[in-house]
Wavefront OBJ file of the C-alpha trace (Angstrom):
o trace
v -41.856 -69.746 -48.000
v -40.220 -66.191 -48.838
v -37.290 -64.556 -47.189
v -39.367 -63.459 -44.405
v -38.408 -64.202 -40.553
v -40.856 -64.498 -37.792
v -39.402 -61.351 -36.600
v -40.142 -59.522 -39.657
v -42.836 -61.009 -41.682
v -46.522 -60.045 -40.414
v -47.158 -63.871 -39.738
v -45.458 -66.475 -39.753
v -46.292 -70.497 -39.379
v -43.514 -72.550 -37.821
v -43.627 -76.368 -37.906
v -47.162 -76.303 -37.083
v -49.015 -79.244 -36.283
v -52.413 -80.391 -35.802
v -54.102 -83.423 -33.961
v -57.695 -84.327 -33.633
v -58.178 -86.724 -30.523
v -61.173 -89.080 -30.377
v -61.344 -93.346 -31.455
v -58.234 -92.492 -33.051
v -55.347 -89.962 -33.397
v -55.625 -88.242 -36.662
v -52.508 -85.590 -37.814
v -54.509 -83.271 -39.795
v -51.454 -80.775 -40.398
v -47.937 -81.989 -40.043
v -45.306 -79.717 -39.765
v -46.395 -76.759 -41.743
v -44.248 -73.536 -42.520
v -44.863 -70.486 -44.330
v -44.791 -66.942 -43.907
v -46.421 -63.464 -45.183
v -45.710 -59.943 -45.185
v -47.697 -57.240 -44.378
v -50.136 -56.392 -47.499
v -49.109 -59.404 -49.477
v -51.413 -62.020 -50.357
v -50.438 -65.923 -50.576
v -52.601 -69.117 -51.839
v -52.891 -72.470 -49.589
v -54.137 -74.972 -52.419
v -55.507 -78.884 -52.260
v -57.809 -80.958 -52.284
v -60.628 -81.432 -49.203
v -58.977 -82.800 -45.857
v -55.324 -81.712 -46.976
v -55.073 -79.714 -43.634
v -55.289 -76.276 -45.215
v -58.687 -75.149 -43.270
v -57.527 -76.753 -40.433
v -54.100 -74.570 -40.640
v -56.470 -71.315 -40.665
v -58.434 -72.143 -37.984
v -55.285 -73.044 -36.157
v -54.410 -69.703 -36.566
v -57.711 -67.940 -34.878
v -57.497 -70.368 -32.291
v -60.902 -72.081 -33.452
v -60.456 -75.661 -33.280
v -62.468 -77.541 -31.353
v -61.429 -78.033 -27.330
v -58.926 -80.946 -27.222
v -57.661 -80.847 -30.791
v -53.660 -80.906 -29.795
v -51.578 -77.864 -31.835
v -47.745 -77.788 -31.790
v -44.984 -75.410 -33.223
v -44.921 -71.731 -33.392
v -47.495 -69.147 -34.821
v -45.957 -65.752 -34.984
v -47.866 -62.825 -35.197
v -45.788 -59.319 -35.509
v -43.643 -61.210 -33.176
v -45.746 -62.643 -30.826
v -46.445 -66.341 -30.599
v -50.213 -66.374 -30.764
v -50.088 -69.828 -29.184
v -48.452 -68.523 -26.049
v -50.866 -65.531 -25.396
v -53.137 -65.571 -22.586
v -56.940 -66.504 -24.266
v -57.998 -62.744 -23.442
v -55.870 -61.092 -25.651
v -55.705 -64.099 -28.097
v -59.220 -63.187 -28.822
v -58.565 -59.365 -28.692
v -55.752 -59.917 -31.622
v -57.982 -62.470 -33.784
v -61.288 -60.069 -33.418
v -59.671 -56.769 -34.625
v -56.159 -57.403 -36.139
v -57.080 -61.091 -37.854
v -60.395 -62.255 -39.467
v -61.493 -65.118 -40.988
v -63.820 -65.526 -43.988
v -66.046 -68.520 -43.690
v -66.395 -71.289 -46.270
v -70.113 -71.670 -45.238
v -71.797 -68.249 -45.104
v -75.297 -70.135 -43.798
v -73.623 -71.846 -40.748
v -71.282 -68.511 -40.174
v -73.988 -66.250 -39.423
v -76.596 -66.361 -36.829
v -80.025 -67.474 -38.120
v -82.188 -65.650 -34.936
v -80.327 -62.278 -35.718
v -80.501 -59.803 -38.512
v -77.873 -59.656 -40.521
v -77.094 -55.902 -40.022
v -76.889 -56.481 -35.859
v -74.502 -59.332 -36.384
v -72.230 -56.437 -38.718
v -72.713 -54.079 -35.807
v -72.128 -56.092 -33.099
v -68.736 -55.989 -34.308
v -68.297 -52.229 -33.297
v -70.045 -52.292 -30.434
v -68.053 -55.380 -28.767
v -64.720 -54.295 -30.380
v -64.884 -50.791 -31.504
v -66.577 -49.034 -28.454
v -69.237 -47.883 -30.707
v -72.984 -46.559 -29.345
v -75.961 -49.069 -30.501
v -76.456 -46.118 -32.924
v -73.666 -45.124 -34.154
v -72.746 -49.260 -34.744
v -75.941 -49.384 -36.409
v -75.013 -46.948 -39.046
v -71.663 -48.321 -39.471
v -73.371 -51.580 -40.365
v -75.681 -50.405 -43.194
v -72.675 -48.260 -44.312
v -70.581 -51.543 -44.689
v -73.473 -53.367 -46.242
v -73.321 -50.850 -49.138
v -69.845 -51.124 -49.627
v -69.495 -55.117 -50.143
v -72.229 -54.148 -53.059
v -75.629 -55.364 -51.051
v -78.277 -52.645 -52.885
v -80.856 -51.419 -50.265
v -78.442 -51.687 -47.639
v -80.947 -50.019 -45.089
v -83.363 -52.673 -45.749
v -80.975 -55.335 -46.194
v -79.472 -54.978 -42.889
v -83.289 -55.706 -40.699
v -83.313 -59.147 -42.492
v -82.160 -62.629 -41.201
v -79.750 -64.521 -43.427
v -82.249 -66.759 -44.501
v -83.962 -64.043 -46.790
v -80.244 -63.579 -48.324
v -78.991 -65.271 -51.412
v -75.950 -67.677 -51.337
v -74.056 -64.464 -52.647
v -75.407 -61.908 -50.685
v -74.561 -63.550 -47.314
v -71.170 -64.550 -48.427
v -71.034 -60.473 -48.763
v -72.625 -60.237 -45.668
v -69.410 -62.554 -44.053
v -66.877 -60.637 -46.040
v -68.223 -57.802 -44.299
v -68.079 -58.509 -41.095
v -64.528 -59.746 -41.676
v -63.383 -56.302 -42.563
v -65.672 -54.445 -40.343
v -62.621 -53.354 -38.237
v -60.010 -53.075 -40.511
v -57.856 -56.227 -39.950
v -53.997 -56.508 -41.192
v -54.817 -60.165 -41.927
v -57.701 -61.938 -43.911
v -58.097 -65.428 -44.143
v -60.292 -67.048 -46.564
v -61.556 -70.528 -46.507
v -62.812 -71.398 -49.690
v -65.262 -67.664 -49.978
v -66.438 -69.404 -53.573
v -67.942 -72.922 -52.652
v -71.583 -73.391 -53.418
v -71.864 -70.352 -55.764
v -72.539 -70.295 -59.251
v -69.579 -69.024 -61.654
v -70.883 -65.242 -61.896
v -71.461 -64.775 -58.180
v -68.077 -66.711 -57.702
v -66.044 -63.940 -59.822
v -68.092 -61.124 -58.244
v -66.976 -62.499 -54.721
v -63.375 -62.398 -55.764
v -63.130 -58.835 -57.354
v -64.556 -58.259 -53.733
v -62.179 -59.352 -51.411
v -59.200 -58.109 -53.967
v -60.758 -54.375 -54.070
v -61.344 -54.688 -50.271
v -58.122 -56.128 -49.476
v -56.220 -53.142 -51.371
v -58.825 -50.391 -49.991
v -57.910 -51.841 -46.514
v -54.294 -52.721 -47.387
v -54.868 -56.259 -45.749
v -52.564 -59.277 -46.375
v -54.676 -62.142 -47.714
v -54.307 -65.739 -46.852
v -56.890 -67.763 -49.398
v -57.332 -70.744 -48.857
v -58.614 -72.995 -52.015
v -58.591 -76.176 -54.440
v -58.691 -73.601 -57.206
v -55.691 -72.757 -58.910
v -57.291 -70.550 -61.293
v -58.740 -68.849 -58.807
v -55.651 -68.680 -56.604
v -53.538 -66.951 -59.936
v -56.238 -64.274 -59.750
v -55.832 -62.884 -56.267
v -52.699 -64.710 -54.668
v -48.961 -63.768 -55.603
v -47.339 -66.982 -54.435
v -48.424 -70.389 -52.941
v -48.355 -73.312 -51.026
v -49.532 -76.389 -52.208
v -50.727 -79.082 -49.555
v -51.306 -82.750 -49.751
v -52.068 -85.053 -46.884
v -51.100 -82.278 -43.736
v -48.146 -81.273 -45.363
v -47.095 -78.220 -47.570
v -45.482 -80.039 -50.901
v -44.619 -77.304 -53.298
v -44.376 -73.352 -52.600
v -43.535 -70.967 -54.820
v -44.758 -67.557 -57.318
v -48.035 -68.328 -58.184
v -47.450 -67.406 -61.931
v -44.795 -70.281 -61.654
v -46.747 -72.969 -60.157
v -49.662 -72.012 -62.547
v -46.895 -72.270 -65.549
v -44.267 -74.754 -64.210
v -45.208 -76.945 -61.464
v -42.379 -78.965 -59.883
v -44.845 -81.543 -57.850
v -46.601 -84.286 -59.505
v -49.803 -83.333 -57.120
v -49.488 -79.504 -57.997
v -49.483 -80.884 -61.770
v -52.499 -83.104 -61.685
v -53.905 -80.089 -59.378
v -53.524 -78.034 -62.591
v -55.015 -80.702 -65.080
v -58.415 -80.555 -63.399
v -58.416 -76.298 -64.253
v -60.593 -75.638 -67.162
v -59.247 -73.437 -69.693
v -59.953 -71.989 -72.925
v -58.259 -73.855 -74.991
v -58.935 -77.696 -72.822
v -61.968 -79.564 -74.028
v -64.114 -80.875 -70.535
v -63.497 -84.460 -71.211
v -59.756 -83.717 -71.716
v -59.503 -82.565 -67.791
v -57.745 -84.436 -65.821
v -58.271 -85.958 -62.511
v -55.889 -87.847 -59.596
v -56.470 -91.404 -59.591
v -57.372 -92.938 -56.380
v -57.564 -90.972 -52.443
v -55.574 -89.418 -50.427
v -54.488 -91.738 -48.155
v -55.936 -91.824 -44.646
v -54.368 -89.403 -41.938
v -54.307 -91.786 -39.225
v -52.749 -94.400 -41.230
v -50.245 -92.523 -42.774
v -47.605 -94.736 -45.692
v -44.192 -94.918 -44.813
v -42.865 -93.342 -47.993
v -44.186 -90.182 -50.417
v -48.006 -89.816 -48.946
v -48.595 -88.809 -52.673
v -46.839 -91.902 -54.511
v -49.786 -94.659 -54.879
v -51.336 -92.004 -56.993
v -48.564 -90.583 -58.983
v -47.455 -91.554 -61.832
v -43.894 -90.780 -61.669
v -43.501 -92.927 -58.548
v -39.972 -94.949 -58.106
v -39.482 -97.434 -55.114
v -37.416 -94.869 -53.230
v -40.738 -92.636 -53.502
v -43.069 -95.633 -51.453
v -40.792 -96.070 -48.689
v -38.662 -92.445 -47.640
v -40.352 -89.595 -47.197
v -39.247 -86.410 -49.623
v -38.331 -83.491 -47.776
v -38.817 -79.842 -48.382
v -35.388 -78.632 -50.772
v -34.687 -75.548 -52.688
v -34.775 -75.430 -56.226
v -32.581 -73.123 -58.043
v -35.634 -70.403 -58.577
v -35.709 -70.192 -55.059
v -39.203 -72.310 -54.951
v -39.634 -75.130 -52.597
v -40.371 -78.839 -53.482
v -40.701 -81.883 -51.425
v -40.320 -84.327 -54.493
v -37.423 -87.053 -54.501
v -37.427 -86.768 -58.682
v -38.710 -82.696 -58.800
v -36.023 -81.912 -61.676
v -36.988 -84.758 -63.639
v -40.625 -84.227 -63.104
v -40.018 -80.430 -63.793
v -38.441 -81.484 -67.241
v -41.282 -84.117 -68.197
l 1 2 3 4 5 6 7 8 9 10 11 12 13 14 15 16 17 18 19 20 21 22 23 24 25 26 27 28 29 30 31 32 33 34 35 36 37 38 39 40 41 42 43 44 45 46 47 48 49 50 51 52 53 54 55 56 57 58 59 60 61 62 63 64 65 66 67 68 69 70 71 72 73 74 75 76 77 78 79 80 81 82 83 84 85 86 87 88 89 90 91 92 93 94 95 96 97 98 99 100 101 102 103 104 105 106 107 108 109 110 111 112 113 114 115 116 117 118 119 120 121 122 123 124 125 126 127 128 129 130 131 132 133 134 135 136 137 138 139 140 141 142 143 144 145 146 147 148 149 150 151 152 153 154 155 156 157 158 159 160 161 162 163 164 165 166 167 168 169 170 171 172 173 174 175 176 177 178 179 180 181 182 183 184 185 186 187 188 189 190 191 192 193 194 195 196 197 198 199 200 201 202 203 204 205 206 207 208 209 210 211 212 213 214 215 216 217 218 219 220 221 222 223 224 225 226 227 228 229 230 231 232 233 234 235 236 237 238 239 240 241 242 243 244 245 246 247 248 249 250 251 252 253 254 255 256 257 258 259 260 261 262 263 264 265 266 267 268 269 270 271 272 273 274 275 276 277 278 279 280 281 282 283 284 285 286 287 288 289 290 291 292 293 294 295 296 297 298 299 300 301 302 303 304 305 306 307 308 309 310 311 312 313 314 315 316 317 318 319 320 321 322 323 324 325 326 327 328 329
């Protein structure tokens, strides 16, 4: 996805794939690729069940026991999947975090929510119960929780939505990680607290100088704190590219009908769009395009051979058998 190698990009997804294993087989991510430097920040964008959480928690190893994952995932040149599960853990509790999509279900409801921050110092950083303490209430400031000293001896059930999405955020950065990922950090809060959230994580990320991964359905969100993307439909990464460009000139007819369903300014409600039909199911995969019963540009070669990812001349990616004529529609 840019001109970074697994030897020199800060991570770097190979060919990953993902299985779930129980009545049936499902492929939840099939054959994924993409890469990121240190400090940068890159968007993974569709709709629910494209495979784009599952990619991230593929990453901190927290799938659930059994779930099958192939191909490579390169850390500063070490495949994570190879490492021994002690220092697996080490590397995805200090140098990697993860921002949950569900601040309720990420925190612990029987602990308050400034032990849970400084449990993170004590377990990682060496820290004294006190001095862990104090680096809790300290970090509960700085994610912009007033009365932080008060705030931390409450349970996340006297939180707002927003406040314990800080609350996650924090704990995410508590030790300073090179790499953030973020599933969805807006879902379930209102428009205000959604744009508050995302000046967060962008001032944190550059006061930490962490490379973001965000992970969302929102491309308007995704043009406000990503500089490129990938776009991913049914397991599979369909379009990559600058984010300005796939915002202004999307080559993929599901990246386009992605960008239909973004209000704007100047787009009346009932002129949004939306994708006709559902993504097809994972364990019953078509033989063709996995997009083409719902696209409109669909031609029989599209229903039964299945596009490939090619270079455009703008150096973006597109797995699209008719990308320059869609690109010129």
């Amino acid at each position: 996805m840019n001109e970074s190698t697994s030897d020199t990009a800060l991570l770097a997804i190979e060919n990953l794939r993902v299985t779930f294993h129980g009545e049936r087989e499902v492929p939840a991510v099939r054959g994924v690729s993409f890469s990121l430097s240190a400090k940068e920040s890159v968007a993974v964008l569709g709709e629910s069940g494209c495979g784009k959480t599952a990619t991230a928690r593929a990453v901190m190893g927290l799938l659930d026991p059994g779930t099958e994952v192939a191909g490579r995932i390169v850390y500063r040149g070490e495949d994570v999947l190879a490492l021994p599960a002690k220092r697996r853990r080490a590397l995805c509790g200090s140098k990697m975090a993860m921002v949950f999509q569900d601040a309720q279900t990420a925190l612990n409801p029987s602990f308050t929510v400034g032990d849970q921050i400084a449990e993170m110092f004590r377990v990682h950083a060496g820290a004294s119960k006190k001095a862990a303490r104090e680096r809790a209430t300290d970090l509960i400031s700085k994610v912009g929780i007033p009365d932080a000293k008060r705030r931390a001896k409450e349970y996340p059930h006297q939180l707002s939505g927003g406040m314990r999405q800080r609350v996650v955020i924090a704990m995410a950065v508590a030790l300073g990680p090179e790499l953030l990922l973020a599933d969805e950090p807006t879902t379930a809060l209102d428009v205000t607290v959604q744009a508050q959230i995302i000046d967060l994580l962008q001032e944190l990320r550059q006061e930490y100088e962490t490379a973001l991964v965000l992970i969302t359905h929102d491309l308007a969100v995704a043009a406000q704190v990503a500089s490129r993307g990938a776009v991913m439909y049914a397991g599979q990464v369909v379009e990559t590219g600058a984010l300005e460009r796939l915002y202004r000139s999307p080559r993929h007819p599901y990246t386009i009908s992605l960008l239909e369903s973004v209000p704007r300014v100047e787009r009346r409600v009932d002129d949004l769009g939306s994708i006709p039909g559902s993504p097809p199911d994972p364990a019953a995969l078509p033989e063709g395009c996995a997009f083409a019963s719902r696209c409109r540009f669909a031609v029989d070669v599209c229903r039964v051979e299945q596009p490939v990812l090619r270079g455009l001349a703008d150096g973006s990616l597109v797995a699209c058998h008719r990308a320059e004529e869609v690109a010129g529609a």
